[in-house]
N, CA, C and O of each residue as an XYZ file, in Angstrom:
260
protein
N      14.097     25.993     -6.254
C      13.292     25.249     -5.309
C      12.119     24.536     -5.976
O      11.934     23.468     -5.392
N      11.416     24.685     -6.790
C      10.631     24.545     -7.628
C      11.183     23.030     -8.647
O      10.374     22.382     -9.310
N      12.480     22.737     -8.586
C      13.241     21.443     -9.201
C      12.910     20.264     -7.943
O      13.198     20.183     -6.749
N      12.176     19.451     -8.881
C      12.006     17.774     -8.159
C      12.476     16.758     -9.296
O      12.245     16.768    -10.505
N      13.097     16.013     -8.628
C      13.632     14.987     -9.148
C      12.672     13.473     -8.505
O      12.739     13.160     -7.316
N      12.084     12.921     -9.215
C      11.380     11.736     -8.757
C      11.349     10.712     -9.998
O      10.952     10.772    -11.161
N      12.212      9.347     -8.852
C      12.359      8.038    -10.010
C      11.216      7.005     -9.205
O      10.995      6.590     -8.068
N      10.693      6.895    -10.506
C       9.625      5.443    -10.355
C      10.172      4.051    -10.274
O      11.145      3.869    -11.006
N       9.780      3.024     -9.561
C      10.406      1.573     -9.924
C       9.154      1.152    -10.521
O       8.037      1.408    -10.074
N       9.428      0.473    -11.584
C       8.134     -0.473    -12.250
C       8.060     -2.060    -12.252
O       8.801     -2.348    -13.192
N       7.789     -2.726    -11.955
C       7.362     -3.834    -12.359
C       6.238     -4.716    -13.382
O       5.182     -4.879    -12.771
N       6.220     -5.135    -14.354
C       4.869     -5.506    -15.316
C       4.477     -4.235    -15.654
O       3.252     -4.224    -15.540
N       4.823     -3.286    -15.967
C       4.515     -2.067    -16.563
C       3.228     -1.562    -15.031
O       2.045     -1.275    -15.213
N       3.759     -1.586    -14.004
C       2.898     -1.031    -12.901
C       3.490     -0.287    -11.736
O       3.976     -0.843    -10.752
N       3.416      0.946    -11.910
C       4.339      1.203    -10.749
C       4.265      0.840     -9.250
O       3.145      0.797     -8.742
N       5.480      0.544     -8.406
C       4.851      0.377     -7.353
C       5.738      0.901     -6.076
O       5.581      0.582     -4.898
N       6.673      1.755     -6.609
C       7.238      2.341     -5.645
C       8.119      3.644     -6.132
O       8.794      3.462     -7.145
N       8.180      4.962     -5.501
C       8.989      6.438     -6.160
C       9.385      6.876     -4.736
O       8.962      6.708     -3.592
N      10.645      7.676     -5.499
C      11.165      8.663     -4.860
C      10.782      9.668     -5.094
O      10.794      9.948     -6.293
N      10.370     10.489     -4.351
C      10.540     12.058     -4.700
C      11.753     13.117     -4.015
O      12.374     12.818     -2.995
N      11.893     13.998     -4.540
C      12.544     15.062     -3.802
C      11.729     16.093     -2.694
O      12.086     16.802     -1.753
N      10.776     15.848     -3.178
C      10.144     17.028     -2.515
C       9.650     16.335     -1.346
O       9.453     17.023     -0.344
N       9.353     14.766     -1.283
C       9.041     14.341      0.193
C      10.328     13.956      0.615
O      10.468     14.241      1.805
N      11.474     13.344      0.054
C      12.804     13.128      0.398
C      12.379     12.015      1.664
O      12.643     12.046      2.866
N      11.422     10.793      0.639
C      11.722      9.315      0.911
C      10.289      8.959     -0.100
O       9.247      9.533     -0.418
N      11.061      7.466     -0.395
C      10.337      6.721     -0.806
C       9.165      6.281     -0.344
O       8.975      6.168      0.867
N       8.057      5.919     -1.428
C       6.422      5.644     -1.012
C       6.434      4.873     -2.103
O       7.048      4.883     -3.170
N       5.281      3.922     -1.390
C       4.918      2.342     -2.237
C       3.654      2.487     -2.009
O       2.935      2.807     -1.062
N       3.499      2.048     -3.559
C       2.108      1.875     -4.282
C       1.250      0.595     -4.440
O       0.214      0.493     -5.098
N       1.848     -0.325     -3.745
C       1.309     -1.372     -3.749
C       1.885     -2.437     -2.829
O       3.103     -2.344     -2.679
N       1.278     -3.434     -2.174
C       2.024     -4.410     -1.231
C       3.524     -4.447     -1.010
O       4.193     -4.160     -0.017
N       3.867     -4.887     -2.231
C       5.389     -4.943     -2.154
C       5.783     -3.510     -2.090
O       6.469     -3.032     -1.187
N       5.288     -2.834     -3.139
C       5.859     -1.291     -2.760
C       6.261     -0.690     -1.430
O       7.213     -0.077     -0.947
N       5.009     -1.188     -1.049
C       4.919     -0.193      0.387
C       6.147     -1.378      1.284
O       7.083     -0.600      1.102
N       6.802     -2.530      2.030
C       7.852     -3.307      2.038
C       9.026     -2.604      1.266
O       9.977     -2.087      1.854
N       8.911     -2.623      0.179
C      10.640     -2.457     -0.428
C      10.625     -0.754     -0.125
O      11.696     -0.239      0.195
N       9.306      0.167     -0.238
C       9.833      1.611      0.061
C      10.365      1.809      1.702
O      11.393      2.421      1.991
N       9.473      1.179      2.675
C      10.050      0.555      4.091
C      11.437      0.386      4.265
O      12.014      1.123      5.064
N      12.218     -0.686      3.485
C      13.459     -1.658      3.570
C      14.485     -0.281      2.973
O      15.638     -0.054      3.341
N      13.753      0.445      2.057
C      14.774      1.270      1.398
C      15.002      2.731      2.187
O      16.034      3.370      1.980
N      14.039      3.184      3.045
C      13.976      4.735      3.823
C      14.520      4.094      5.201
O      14.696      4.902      6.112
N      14.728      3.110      5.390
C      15.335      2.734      6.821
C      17.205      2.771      6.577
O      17.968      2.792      7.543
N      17.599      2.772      5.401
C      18.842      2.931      5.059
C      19.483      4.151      4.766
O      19.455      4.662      3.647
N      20.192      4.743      5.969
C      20.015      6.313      5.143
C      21.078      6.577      4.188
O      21.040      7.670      3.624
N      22.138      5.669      3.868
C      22.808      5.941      2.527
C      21.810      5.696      1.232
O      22.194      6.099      0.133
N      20.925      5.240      1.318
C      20.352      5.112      0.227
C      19.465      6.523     -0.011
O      19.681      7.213     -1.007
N      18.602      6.839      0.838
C      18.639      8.010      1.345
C      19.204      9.282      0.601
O      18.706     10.137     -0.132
N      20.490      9.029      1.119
C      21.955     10.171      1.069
C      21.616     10.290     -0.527
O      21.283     11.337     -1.083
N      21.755      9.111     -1.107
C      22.068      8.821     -2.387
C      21.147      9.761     -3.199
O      21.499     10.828     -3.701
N      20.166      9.320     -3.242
C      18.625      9.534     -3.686
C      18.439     11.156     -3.698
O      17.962     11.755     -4.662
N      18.797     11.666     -2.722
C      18.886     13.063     -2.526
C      19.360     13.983     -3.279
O      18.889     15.020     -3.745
N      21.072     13.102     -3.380
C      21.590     14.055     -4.702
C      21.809     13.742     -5.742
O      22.802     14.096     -6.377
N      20.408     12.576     -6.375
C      20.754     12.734     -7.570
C      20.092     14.206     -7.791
O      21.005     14.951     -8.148
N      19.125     14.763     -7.734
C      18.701     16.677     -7.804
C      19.968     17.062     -7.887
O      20.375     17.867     -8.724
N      20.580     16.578     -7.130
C      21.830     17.721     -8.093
C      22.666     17.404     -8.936
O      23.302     18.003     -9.804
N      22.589     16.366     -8.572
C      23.389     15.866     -9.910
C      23.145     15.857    -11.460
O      24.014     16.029    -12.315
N      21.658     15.600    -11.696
C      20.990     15.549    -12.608
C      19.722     17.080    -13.417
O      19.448     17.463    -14.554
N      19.283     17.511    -11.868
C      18.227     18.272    -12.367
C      19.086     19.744    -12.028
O      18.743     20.743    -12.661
N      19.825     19.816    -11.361
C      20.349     21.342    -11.268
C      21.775     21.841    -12.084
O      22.308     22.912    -12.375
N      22.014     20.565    -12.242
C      23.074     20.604    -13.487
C      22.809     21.067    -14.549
O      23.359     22.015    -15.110
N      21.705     20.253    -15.004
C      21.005     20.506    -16.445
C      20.165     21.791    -16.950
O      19.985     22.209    -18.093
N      19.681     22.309    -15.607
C      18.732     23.271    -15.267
C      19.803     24.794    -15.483
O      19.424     25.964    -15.523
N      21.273     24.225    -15.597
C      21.941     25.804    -15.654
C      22.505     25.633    -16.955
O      23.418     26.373    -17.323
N      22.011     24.647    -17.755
C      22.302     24.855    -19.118
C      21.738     25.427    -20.174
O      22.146     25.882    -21.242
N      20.146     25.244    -19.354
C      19.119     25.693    -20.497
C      18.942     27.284    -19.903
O      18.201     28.079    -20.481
């Protein structure tokens, strides 16, 4: 439970929008951020998606080490 998986989008080396797992939706950091994190949590396959990469990625890896 303690495994979060969170991808940043960057633009000009500035972030302006992440996923997290642990809020399980996107948040924008800036004008556009906050719009494209909007456009993207209103879709819930994207959503769906986003969700499991955690498992795909962090609980996979997490039973290797």
């Amino acid at each position: 439970n303690d495994i979060e998986y969170i991808r940043s989008t960057y633009y000009n080396m500035e972030e302006f929008a992440r996923f997290s797992s642990s809020v399980g939706k996107f948040v924008g950091y800036t004008e556009y951020g906050l719009k494209q994190a909007d456009y993207w949590n209103k879709d819930p396959s994207v959503l769906a998606q986003m969700r499991a990469q955690k498992e795909t990625y962090c609980k996979h890896n997490i039973d290797i080490d």
